[in-house]
gemmi code that builds the backbone of each chain (N, CA, C; Angstrom):
import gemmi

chains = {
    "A": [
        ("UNK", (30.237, 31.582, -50.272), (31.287, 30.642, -50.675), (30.701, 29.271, -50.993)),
        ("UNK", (31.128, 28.862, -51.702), (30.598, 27.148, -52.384), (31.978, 27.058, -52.102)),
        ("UNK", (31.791, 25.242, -51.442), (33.031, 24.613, -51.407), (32.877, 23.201, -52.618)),
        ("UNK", (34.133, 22.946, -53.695), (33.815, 21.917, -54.083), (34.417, 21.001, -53.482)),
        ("UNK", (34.518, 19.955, -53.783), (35.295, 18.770, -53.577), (35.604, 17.847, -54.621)),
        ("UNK", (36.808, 17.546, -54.710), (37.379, 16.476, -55.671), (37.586, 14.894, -55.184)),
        ("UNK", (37.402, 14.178, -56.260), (37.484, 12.616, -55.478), (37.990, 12.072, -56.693)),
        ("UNK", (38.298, 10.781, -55.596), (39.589, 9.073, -56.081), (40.217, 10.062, -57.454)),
        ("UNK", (39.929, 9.756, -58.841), (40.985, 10.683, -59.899), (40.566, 11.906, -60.350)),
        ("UNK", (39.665, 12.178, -59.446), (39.498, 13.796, -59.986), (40.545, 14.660, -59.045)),
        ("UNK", (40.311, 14.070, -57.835), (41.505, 14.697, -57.173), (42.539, 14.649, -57.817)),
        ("UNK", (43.133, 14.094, -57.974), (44.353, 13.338, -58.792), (45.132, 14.803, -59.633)),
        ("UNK", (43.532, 14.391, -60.423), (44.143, 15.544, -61.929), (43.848, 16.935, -61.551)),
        ("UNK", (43.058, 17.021, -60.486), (43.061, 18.542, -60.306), (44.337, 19.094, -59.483)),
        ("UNK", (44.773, 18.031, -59.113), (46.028, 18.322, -57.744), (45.318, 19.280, -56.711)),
        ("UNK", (44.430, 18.750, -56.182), (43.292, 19.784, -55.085), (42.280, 18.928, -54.824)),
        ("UNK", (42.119, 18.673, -53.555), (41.323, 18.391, -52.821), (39.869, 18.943, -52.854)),
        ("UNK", (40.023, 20.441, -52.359), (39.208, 21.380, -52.776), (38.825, 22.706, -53.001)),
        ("UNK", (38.311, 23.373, -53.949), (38.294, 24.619, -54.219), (36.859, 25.692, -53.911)),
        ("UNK", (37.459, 26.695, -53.493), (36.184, 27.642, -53.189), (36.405, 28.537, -53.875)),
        ("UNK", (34.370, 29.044, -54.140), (34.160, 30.015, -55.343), (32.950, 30.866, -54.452)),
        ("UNK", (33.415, 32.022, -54.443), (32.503, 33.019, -54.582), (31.803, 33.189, -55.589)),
        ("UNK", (30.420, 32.818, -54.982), (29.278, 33.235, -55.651), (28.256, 34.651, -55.055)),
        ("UNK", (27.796, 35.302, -56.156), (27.333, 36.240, -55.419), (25.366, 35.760, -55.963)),
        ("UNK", (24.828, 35.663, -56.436), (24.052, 35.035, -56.597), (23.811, 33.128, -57.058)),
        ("UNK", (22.799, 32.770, -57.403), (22.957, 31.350, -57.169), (23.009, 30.986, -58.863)),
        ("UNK", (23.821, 29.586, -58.900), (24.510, 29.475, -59.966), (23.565, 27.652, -60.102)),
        ("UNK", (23.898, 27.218, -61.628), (23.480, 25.815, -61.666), (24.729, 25.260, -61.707)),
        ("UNK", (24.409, 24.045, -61.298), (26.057, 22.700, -61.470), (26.555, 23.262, -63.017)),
        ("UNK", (25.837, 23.188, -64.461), (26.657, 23.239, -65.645), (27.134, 24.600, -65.794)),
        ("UNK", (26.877, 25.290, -64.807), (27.811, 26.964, -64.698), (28.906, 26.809, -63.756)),
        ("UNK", (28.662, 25.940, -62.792), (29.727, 25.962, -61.974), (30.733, 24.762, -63.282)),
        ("UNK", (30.422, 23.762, -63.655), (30.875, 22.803, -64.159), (32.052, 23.944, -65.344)),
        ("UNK", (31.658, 25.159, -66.153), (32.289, 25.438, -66.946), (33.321, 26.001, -66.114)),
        ("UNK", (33.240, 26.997, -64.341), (34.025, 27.512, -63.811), (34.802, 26.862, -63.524)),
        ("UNK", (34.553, 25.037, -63.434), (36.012, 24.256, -62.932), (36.717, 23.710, -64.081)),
        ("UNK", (36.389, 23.922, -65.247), (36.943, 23.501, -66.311), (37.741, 24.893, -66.856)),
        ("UNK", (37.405, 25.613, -66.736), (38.799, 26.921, -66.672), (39.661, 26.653, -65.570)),
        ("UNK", (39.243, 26.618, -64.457), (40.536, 26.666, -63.819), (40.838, 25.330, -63.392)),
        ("UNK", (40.353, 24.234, -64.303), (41.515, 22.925, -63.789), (40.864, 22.329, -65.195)),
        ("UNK", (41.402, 22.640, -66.188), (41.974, 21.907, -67.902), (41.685, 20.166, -68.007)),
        ("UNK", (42.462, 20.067, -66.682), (42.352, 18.597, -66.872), (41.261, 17.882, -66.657)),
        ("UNK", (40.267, 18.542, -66.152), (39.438, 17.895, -65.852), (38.406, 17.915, -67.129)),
        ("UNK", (38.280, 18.674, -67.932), (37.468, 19.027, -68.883), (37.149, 17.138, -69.117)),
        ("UNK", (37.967, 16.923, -69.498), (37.201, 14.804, -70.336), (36.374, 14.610, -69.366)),
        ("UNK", (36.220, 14.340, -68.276), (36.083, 13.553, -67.447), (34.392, 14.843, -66.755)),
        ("UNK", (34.583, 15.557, -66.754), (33.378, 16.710, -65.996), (32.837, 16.733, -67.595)),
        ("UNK", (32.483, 16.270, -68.774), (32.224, 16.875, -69.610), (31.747, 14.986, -69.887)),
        ("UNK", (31.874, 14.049, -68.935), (31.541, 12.504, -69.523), (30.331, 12.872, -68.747)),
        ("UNK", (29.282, 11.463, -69.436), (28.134, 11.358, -69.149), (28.261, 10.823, -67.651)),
        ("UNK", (28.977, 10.044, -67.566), (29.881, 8.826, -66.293), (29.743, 9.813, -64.987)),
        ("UNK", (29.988, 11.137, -64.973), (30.573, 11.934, -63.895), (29.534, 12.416, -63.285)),
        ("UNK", (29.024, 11.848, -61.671), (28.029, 12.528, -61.040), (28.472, 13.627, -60.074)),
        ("UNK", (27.230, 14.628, -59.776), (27.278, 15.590, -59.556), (26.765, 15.785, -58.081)),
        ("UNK", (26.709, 15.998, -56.926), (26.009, 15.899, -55.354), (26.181, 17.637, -55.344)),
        ("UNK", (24.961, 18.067, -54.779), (25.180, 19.331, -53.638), (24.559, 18.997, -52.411)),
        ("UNK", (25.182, 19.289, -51.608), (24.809, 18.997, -50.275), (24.470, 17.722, -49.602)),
        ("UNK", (25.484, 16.883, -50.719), (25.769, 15.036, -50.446), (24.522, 14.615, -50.512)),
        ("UNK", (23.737, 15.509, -51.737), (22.437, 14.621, -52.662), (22.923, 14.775, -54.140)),
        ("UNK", (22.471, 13.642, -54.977), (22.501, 13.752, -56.254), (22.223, 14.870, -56.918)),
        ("UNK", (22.779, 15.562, -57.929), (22.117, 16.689, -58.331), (22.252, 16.512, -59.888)),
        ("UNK", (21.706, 17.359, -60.824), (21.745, 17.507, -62.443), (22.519, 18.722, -62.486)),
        ("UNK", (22.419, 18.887, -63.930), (23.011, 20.291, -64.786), (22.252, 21.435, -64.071)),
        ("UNK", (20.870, 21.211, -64.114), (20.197, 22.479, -63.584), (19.749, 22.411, -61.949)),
        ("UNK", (20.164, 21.813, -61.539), (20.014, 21.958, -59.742), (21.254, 23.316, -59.231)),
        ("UNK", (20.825, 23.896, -58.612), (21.143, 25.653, -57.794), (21.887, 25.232, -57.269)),
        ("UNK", (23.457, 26.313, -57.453), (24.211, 26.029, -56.218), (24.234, 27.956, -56.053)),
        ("UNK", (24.223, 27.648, -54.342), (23.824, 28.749, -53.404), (25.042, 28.898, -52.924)),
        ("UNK", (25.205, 30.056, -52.267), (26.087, 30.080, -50.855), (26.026, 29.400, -49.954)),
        ("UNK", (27.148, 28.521, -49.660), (27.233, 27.633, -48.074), (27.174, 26.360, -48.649)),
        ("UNK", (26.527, 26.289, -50.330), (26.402, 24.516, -50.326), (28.092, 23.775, -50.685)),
        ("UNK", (28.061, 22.619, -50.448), (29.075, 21.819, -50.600), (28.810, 21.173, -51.896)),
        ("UNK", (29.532, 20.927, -52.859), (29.608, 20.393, -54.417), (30.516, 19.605, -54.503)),
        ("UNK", (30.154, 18.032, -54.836), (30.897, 17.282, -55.038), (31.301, 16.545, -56.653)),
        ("UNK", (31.802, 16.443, -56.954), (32.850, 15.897, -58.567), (32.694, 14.673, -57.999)),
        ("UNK", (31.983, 13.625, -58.572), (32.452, 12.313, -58.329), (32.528, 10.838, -59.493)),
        ("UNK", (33.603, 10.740, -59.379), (33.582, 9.714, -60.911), (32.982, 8.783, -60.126)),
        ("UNK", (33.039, 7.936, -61.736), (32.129, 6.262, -61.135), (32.410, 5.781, -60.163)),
        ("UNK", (31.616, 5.414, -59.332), (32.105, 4.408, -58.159), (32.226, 3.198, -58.338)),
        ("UNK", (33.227, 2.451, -57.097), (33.695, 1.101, -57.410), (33.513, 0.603, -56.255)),
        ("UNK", (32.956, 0.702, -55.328), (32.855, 0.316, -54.285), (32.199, -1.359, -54.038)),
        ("UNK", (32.214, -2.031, -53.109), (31.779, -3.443, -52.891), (32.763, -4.155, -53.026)),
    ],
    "B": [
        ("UNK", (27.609, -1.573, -26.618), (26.664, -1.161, -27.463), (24.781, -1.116, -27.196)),
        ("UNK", (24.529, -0.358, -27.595), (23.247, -0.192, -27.409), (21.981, -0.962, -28.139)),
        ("UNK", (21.198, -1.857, -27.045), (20.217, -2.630, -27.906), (19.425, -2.713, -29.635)),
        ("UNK", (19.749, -2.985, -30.275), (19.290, -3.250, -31.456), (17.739, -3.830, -31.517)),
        ("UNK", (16.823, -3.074, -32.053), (16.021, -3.793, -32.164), (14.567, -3.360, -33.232)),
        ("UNK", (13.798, -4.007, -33.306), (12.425, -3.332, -33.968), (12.985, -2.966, -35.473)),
        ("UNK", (12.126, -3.180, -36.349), (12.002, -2.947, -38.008), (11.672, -2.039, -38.469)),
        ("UNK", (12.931, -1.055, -38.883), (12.917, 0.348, -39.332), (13.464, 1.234, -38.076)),
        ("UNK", (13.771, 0.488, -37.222), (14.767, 1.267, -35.974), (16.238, 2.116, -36.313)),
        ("UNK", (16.679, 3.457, -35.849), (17.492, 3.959, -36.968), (18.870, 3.337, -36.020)),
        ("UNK", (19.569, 2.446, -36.252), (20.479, 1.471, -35.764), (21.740, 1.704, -36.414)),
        ("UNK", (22.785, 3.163, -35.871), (24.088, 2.854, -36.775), (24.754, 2.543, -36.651)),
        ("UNK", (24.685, 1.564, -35.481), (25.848, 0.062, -35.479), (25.903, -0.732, -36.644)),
        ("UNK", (24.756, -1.154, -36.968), (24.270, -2.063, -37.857), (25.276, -1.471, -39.478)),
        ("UNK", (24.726, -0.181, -40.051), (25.542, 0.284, -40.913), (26.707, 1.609, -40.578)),
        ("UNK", (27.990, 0.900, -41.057), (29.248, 1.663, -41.130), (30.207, 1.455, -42.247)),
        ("UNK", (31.200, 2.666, -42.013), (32.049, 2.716, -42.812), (33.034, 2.833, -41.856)),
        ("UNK", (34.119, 1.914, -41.819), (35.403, 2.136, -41.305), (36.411, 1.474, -41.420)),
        ("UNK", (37.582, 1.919, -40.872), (39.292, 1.283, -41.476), (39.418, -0.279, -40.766)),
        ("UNK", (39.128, -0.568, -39.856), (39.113, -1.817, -39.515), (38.331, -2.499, -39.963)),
        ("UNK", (38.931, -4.091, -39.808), (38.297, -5.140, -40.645), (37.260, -5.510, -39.532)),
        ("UNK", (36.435, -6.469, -39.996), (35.185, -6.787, -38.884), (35.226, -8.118, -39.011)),
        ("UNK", (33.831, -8.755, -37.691), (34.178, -9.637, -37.429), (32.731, -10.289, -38.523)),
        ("UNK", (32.678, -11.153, -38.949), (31.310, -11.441, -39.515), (30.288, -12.199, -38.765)),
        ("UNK", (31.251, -13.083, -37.762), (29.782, -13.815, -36.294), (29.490, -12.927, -35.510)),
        ("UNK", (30.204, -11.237, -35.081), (29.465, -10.509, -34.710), (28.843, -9.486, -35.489)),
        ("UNK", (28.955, -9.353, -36.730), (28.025, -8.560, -37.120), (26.435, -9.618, -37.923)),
        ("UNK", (26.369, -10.657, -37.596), (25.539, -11.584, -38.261), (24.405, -11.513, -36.386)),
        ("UNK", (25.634, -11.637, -35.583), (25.212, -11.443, -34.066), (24.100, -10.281, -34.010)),
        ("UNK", (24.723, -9.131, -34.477), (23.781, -7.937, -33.877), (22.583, -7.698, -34.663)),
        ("UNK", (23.159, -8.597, -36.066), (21.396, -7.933, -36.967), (20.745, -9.076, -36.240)),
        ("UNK", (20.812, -10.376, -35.870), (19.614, -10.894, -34.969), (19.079, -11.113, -33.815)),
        ("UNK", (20.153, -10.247, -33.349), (19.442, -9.209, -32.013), (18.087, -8.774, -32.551)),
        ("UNK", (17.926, -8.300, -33.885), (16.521, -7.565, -33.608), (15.604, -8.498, -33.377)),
        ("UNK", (15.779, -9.797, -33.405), (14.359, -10.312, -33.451), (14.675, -11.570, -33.274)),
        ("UNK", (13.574, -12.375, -32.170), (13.491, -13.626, -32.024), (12.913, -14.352, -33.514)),
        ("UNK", (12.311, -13.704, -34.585), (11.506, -14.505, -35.231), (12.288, -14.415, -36.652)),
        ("UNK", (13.577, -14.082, -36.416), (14.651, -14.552, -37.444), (14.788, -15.806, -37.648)),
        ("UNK", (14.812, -16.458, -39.001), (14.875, -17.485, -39.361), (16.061, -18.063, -40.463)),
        ("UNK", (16.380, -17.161, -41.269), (17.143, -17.157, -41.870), (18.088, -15.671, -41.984)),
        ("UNK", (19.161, -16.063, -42.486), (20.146, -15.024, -42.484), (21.263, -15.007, -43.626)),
        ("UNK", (21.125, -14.260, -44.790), (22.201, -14.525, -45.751), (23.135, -13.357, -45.565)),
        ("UNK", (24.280, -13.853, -46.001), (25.360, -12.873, -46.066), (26.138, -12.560, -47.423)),
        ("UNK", (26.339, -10.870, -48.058), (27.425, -11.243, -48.897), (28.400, -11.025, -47.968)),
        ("UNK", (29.582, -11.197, -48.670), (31.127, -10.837, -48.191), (31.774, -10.704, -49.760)),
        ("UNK", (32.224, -9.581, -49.737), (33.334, -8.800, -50.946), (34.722, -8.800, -50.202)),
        ("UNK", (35.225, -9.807, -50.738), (36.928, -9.956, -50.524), (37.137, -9.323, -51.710)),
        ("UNK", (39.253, -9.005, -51.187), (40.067, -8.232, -51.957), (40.811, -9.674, -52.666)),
        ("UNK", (40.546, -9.510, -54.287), (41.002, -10.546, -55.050), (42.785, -9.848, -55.317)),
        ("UNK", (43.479, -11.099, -56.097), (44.095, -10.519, -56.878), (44.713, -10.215, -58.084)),
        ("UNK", (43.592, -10.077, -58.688), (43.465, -10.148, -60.750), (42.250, -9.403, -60.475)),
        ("UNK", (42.553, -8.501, -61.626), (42.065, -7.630, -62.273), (41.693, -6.894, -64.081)),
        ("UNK", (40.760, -7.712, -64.328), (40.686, -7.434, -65.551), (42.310, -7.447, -66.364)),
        ("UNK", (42.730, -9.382, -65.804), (43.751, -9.538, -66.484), (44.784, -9.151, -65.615)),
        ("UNK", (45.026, -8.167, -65.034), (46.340, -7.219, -64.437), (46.301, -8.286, -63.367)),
        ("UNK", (47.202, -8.208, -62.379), (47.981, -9.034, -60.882), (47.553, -7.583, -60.036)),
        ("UNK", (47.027, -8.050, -59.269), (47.049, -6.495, -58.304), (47.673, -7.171, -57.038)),
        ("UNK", (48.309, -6.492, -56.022), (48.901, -6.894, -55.038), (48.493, -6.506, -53.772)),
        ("UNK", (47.408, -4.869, -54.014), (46.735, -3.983, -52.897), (45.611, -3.663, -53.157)),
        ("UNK", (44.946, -2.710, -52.602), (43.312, -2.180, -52.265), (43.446, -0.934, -51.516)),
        ("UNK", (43.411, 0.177, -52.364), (43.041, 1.479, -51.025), (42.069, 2.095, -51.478)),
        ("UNK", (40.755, 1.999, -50.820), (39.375, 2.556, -50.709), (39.057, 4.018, -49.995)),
        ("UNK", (38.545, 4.919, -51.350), (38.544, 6.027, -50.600), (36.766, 6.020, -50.113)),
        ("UNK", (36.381, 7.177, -49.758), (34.722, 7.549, -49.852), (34.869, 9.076, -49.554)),
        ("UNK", (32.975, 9.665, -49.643), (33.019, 10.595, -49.375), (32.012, 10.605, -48.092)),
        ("UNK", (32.896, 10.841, -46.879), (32.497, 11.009, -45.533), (31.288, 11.469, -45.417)),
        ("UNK", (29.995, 10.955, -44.760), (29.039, 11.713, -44.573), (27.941, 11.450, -45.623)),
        ("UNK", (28.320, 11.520, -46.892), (27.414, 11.150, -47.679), (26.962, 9.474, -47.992)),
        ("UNK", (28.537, 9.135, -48.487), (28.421, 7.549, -47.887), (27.687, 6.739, -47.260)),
        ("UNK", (28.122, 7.103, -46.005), (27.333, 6.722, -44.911), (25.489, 7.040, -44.879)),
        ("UNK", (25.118, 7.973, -45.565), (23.831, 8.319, -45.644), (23.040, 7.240, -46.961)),
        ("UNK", (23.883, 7.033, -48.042), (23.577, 6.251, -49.057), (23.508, 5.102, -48.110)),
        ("UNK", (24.754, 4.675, -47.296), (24.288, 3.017, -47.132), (23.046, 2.888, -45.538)),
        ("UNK", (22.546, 4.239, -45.076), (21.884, 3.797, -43.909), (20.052, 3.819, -44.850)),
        ("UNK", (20.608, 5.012, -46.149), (18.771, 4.935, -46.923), (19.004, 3.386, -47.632)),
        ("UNK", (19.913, 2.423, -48.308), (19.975, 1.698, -48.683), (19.206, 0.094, -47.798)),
        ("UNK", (19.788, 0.522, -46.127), (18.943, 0.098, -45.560), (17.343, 0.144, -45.186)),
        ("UNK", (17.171, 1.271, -44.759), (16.085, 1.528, -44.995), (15.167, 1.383, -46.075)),
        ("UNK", (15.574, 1.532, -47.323), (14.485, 0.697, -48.468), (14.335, -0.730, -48.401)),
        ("UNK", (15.528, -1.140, -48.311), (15.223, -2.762, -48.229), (14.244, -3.312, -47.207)),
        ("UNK", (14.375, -2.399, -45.893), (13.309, -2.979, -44.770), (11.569, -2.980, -45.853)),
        ("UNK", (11.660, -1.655, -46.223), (10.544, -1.347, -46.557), (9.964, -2.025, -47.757)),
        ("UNK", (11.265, -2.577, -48.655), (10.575, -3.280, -49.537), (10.638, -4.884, -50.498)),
        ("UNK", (11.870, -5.455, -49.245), (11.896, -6.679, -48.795), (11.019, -7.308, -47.562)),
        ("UNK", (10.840, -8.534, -47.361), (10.176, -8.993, -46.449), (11.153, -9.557, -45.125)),
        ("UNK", (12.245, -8.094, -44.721), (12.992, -8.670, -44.369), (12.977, -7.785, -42.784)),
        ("UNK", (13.319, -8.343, -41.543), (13.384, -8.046, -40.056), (14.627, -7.580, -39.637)),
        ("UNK", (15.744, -7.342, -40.224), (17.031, -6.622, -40.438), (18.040, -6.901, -41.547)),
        ("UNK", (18.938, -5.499, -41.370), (20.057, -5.668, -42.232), (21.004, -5.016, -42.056)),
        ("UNK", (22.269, -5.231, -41.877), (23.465, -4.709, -41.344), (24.272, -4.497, -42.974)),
        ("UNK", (25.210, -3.218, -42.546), (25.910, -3.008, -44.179), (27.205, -2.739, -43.517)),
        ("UNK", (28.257, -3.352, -43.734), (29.619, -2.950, -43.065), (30.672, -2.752, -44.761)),
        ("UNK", (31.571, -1.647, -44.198), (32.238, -1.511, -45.914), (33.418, -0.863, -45.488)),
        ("UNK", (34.395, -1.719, -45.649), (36.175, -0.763, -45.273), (36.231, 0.618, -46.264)),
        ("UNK", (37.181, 1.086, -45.467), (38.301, 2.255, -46.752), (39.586, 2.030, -46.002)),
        ("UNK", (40.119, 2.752, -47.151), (41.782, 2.583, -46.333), (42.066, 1.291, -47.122)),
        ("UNK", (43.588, 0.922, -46.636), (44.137, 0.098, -47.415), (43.847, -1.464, -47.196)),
        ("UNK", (43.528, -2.151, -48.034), (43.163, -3.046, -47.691), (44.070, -4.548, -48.506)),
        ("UNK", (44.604, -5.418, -47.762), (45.590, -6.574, -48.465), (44.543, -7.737, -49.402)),
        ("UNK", (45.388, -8.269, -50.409), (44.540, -9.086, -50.744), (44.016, -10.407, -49.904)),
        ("UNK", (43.129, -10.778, -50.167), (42.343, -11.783, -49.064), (41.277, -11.081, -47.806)),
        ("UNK", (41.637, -10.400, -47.739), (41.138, -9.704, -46.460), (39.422, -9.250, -46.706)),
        ("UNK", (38.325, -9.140, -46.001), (37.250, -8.387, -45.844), (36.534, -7.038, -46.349)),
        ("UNK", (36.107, -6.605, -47.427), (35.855, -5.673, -47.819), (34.661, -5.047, -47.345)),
        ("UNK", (33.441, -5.504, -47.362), (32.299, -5.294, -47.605), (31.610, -6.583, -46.957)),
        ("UNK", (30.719, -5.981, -46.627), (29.835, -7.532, -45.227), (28.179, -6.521, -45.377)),
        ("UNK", (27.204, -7.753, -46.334), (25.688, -6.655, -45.826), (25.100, -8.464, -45.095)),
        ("UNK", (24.340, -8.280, -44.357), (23.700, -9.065, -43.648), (22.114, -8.904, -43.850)),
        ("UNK", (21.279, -10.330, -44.093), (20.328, -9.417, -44.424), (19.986, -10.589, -43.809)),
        ("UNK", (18.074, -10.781, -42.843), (17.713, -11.123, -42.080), (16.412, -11.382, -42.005)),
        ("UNK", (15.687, -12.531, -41.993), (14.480, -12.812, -42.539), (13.530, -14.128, -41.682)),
        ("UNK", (12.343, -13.868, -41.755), (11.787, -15.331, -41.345), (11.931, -16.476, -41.963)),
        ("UNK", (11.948, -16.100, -43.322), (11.986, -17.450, -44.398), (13.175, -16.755, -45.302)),
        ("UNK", (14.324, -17.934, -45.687), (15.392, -17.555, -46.222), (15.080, -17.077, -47.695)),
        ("UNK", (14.201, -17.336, -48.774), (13.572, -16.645, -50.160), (14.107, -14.902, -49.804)),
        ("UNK", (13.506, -14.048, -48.614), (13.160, -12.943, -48.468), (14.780, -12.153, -48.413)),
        ("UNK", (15.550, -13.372, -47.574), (16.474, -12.513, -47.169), (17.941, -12.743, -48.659)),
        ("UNK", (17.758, -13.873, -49.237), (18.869, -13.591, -50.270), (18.091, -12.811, -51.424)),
        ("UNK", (16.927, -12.409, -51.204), (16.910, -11.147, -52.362), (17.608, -10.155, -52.170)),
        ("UNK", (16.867, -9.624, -51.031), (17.261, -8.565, -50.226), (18.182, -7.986, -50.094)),
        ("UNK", (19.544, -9.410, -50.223), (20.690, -9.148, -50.203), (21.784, -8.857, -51.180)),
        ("UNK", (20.758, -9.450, -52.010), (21.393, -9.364, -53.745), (21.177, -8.222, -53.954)),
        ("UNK", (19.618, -7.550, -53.534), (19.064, -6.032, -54.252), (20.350, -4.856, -53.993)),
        ("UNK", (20.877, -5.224, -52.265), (21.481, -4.628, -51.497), (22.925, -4.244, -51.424)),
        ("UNK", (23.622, -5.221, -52.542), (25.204, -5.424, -52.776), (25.081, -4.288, -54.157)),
        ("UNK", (24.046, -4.600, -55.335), (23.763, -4.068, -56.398), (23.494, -2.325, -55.938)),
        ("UNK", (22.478, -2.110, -55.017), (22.754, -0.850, -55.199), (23.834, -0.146, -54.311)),
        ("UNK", (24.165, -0.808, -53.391), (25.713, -0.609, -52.606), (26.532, -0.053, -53.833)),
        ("UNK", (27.110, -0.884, -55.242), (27.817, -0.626, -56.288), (27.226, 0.913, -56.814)),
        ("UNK", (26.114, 0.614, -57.172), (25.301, 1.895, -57.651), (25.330, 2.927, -57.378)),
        ("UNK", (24.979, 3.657, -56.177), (24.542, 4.301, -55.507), (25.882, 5.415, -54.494)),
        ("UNK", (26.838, 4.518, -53.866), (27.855, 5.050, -52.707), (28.632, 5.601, -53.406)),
        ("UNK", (29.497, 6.941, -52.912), (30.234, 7.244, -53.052), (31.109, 6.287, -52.486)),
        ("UNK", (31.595, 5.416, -53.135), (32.994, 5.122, -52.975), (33.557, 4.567, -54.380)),
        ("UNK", (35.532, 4.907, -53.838), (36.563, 4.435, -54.795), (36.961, 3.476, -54.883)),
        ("UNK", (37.727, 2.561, -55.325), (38.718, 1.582, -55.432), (39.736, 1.855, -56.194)),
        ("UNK", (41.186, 2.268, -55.386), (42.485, 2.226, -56.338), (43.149, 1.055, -56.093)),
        ("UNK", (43.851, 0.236, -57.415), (44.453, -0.997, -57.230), (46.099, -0.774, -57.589)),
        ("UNK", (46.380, -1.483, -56.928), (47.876, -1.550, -56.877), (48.258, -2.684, -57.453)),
        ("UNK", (48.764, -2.226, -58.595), (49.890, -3.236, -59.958), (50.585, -3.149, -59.881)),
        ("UNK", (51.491, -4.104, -61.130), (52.428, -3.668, -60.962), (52.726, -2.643, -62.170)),
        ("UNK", (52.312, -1.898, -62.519), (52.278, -0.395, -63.281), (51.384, 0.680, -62.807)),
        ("UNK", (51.832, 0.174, -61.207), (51.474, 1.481, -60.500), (50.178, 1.341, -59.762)),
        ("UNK", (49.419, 2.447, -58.868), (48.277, 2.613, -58.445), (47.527, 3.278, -59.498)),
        ("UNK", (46.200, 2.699, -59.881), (45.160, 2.801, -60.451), (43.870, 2.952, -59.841)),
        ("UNK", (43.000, 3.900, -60.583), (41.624, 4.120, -59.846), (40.865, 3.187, -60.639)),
        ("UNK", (39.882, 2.348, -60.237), (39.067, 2.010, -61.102), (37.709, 2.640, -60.779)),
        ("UNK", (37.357, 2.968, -62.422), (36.336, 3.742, -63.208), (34.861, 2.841, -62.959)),
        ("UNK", (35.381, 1.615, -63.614), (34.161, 0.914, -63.214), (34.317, -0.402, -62.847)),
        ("UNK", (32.626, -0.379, -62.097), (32.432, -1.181, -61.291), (31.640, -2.491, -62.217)),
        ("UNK", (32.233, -3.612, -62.231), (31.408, -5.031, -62.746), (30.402, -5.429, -62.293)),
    ],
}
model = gemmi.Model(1)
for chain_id, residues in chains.items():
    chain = gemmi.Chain(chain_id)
    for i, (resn, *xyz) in enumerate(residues, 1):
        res = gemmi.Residue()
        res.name, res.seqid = resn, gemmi.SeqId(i, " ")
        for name, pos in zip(("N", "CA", "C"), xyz):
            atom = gemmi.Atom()
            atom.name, atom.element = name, gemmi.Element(name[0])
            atom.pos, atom.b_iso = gemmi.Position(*pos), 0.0
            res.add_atom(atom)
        chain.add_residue(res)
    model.add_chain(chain)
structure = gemmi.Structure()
structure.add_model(model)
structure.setup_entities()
């Protein structure tokens, strides 16, 4: 199971907090990235901007960094923090 | 609380994330606990304004992502020890709702000679923005808004 997580307006537009995906072998972020853009539309602008970072296991990750079983995947728009 | 002390000590009093506001003479207090040979001490402080790129905002509710957050702002510390000339640094940062006027964000940074420590502190607010998972939604009056980006 991969758990993702949605944040500040990704939550928003996904109306979900967070979603789990069975994986049976290991997948990259831009494979998982197309699996959350089927099943949440709205997110396509925004997972498809340059702007939108990507964490597994609450580290930075790219298009081609592995997501495994057990890791945690985070969606996170720009931050505004300070 | 438990003694603070020594440069590069893993101290997570010093950096937090939480819903209450803080005090800034005690958190200016505990980063110079570490050391008698503090000399200078700069502080930012990020208050909640209320204008916004033009708009009136009236609120502040700060989200983050638990855990990771907190790991961005304790390595954030940790580089600065390592590559400022600096003897501590405290990072304090609300979530939750926050009124205008009120305390957002408090980094403390801590030095023999004051040059070392307002870099340090500048480097330290900049990648705070950069780096953390965190949100800011503002409250207008056309509603709650996330903002995208950070100035």
């Amino acid at each position: 199971m991969v758990t993702v997580r949605f944040f500040a307006m990704l939550r928003g537009l996904a109306k979900a907090e967070v979603k789990e995906y069975e994986i049976g072998s290991p997948i990259t972020v831009g494979e998982l990235k197309e699996m959350i853009k089927k099943d949440f539309p709205a997110l396509t602008g925004l997972i498809d901007s340059r702007s939108l970072l990507v964490s597994v296991n609450q580290e930075f990750a790219n298009r081609d960094t592995a997501v495994k079983d057990g890791d945690e995947v985070g969606f996170l728009p720009p931050f505004s923090g300070g | 609380m438990s003694n603070l002390n020594k440069k590069g000590y893993y101290t997570v009093q010093l950096v937090r994330i939480q819903l209450e506001d803080f005090s800034i003479d005690q958190e200016v207090k505990n980063v110079m606990a570490a050391s008698n040979g503090i000399g200078g001490v700069t502080i930012f402080l990020g208050a909640a304004r209320d204008f916004s790129k033009g708009e009136s905002i009236t609120g502040l509710d700060f989200e983050h992502y638990p855990g990771m957050a907190e790991k961005k702002l304790l390595d954030i510390r940790e580089r600065a020890l390592n590559n400022f000339n600096i003897i501590e640094m405290g990072i304090v940062h609300r979530v939750g709702k926050i009124d205008i006027g009120e305390n957002i964000v408090l980094i403390v940074a801590a030095s023999a000679h004051r040059n070392d420590a307002f870099m340090a502190c500048e480097w330290a607010i900049t990648e705070l923005k950069r780096v953390t998972p965190i949100w800011k939604r503002e409250t207008t009056g056309k509603g709650d808004v996330w903002v995208s980006e950070t100035p």
